[in-house]
SERO-4910 file (N, C-alpha, C, O; in steps of 0.05 Angstrom, whole numbers):
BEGIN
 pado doro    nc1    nc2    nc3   cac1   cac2   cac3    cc1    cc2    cc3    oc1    oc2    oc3
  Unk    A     17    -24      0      0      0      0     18     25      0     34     27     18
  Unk    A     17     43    -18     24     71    -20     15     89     -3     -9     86      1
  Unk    A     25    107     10     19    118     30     11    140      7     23    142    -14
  Unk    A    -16    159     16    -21    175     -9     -7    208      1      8    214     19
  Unk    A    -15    220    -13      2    255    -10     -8    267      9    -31    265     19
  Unk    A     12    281     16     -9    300     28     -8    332      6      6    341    -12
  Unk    A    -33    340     22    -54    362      3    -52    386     23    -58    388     47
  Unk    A    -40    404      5    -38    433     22    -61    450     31    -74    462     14
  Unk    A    -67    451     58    -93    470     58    -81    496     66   -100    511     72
  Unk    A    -64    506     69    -53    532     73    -45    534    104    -45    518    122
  Unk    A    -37    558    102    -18    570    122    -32    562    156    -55    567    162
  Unk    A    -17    553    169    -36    551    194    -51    570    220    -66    565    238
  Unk    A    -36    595    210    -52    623    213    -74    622    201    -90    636    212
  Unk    A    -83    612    181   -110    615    179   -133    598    195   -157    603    195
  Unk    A   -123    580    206   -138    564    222   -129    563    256   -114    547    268
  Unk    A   -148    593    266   -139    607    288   -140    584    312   -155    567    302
  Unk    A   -133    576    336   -139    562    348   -161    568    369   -163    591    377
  Unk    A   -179    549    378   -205    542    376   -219    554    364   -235    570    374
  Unk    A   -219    549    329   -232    556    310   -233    536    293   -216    519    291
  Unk    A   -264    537    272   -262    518    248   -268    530    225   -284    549    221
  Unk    A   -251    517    205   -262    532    171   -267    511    154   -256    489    150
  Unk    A   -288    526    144   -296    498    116   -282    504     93   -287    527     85
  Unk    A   -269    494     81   -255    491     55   -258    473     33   -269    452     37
  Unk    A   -251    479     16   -255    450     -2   -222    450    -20   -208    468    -31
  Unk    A   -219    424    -14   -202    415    -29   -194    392    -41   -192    371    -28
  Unk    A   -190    393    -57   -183    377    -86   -219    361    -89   -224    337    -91
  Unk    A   -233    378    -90   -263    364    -88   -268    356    -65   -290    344    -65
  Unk    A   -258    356    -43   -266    351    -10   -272    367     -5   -254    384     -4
  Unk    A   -298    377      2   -304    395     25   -298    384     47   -304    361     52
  Unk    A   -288    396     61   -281    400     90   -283    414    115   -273    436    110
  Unk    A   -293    414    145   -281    428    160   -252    424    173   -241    403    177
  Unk    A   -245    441    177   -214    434    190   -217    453    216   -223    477    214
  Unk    A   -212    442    235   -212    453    268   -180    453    288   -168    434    298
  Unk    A   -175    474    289   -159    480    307   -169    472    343   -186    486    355
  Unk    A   -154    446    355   -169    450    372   -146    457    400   -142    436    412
  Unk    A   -137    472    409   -104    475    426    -88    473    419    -69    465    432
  Unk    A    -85    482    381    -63    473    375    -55    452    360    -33    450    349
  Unk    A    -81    430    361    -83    406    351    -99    415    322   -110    437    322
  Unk    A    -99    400    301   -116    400    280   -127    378    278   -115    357    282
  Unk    A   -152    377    270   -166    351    252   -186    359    231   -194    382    229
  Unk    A   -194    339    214   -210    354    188   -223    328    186   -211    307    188
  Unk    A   -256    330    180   -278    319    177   -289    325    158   -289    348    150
  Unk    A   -300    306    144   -314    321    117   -334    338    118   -343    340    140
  Unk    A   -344    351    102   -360    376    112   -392    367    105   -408    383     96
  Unk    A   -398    343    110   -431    330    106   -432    305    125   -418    286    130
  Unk    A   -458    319    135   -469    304    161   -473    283    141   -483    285    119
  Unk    A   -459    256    156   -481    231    145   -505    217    152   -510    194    144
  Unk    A   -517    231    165   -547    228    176   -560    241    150   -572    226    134
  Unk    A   -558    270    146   -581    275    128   -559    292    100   -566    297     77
  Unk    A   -539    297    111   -522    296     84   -519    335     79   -511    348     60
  Unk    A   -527    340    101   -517    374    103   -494    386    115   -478    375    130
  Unk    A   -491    420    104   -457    415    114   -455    416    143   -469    432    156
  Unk    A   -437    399    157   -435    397    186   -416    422    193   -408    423    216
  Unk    A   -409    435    182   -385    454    181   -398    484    202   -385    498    217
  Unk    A   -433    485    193   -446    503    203   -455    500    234   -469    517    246
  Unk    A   -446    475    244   -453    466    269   -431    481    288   -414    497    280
  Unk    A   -435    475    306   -417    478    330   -398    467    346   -407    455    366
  Unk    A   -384    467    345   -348    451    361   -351    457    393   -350    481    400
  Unk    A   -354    445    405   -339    437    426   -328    423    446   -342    408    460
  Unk    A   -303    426    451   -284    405    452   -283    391    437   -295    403    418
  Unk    A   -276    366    428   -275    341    414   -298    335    397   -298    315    383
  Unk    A   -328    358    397   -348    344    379   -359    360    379   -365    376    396
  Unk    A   -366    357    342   -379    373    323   -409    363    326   -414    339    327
  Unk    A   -430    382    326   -456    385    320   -468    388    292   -462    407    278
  Unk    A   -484    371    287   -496    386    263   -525    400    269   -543    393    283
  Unk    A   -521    421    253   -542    450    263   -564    439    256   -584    447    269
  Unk    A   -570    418    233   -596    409    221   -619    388    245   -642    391    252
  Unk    A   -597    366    253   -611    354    267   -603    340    295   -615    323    307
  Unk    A   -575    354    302   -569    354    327   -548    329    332   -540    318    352
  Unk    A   -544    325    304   -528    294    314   -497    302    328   -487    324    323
  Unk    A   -489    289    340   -472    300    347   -443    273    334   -446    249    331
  Unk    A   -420    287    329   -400    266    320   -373    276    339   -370    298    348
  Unk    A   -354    253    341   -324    258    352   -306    268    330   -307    258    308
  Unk    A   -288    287    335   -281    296    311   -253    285    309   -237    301    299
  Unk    A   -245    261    316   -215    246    319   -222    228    300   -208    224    280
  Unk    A   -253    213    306   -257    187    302   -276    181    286   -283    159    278
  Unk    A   -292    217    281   -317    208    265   -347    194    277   -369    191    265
  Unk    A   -341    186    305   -357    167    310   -386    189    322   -383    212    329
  Unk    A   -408    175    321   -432    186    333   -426    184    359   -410    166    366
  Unk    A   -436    200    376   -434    202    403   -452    187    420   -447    173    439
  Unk    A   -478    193    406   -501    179    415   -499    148    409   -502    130    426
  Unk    A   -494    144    383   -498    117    374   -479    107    363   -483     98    340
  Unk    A   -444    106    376   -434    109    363   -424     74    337   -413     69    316
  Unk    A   -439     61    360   -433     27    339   -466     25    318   -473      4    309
  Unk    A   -482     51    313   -502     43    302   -499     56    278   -503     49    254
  Unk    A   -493     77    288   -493    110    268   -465    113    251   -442    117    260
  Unk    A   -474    111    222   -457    123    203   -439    149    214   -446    171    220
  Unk    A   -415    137    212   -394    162    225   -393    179    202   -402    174    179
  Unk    A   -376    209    214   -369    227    194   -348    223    181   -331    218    198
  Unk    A   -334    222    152   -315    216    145   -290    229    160   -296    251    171
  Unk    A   -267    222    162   -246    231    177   -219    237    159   -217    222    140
  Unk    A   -198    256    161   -176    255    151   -155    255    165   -157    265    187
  Unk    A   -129    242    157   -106    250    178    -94    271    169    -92    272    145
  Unk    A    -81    298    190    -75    317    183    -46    324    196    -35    312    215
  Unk    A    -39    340    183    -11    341    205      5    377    200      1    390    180
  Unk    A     16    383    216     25    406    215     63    409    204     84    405    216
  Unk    A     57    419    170     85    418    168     96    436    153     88    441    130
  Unk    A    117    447    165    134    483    157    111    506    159    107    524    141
  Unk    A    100    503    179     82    521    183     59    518    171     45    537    175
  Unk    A     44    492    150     31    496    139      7    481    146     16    460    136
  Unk    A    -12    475    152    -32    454    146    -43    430    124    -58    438    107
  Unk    A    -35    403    125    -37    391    108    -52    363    117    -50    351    138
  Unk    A    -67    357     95    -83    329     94    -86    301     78    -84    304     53
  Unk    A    -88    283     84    -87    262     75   -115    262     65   -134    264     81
  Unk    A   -118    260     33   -148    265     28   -151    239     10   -158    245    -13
  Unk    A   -148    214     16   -151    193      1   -177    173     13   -182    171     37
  Unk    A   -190    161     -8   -215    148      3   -201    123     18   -177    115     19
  Unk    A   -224    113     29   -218     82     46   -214     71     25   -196     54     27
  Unk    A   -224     73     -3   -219     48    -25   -193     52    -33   -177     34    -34
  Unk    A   -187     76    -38   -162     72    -44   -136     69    -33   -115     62    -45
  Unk    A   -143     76      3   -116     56     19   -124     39     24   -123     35     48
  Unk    A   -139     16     10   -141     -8     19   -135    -29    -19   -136    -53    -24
  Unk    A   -129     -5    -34   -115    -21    -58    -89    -26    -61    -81    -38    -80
***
C-alpha cells in the first residue's frame, strides 16, 4: 500500500486556534478545526441527512450538526449517541508541516488497494 500525498490546505494562521473553517479541497469539502493547537478535518456532510456539518458547532472534541443535532467525535468520526449504530463522519489525517496545514485526502478504497 502507497501511503497517499499529502494536500496543502494553507498556512496555519488561517486556522486560528479554537476555530473551524470549511474549505474545499481537491473536491473535498471539509471542516478543518484547530483544537489547542491540535488539528483535525472531517468532511463537511453530516451523514445522517447529508448537510454541511461545518455550520454546526465545536466543542471540545465534537462537532454538531445545526440540522438535526447529531452529534460526532471529531478524531474518530464516531456518533456520540450511537456510536456502533450510526454512520460516522468521514475523517482525515492531518498534520502540521513548515508552518503549513496539510491532509491526507484519500478514500478508504483507495488505501485499501
Amino acid at each position: 500500500m502507497t501511503e497517499s500525498p499529502w494536500t496543502d490546505l494553507g498556512p496555519a494562521d488561517n486556522f486560528p486556534n479554537d476555530q473551524q473553517a470549511c474549505i474545499d479541497a481537491l473536491g473535498v469539502r471539509l471542516v478543518v478545526m484547530n483544537v489547542g493547537g491540535e488539528f483535525y478535518a472531517v468532511e463537511n456532510i453530516c451523514p445522517h441527512a447529508g448537510r454541511p456539518l461545518g455550520d454546526g458547532e465545536r466543542r471540545g472534541m465534537t462537532i454538531t450538526c445545526p440540522y438535526h443535532g447529531y452529534t460526532y467525535h471529531i478524531k474518530t468520526g464516531k456518533s456520540i449517541v450511537n456510536p456502533d449504530d450510526e454512520m460516522p463522519v468521514r475523517t482525515f489525517p492531518i498534520r502540521l508541516h513548515r508552518g503549513r496545514v496539510e491532509a491526507q485526502l484519500s478514500t478508504q478504497k483507495e488505501a485499501n488497494e
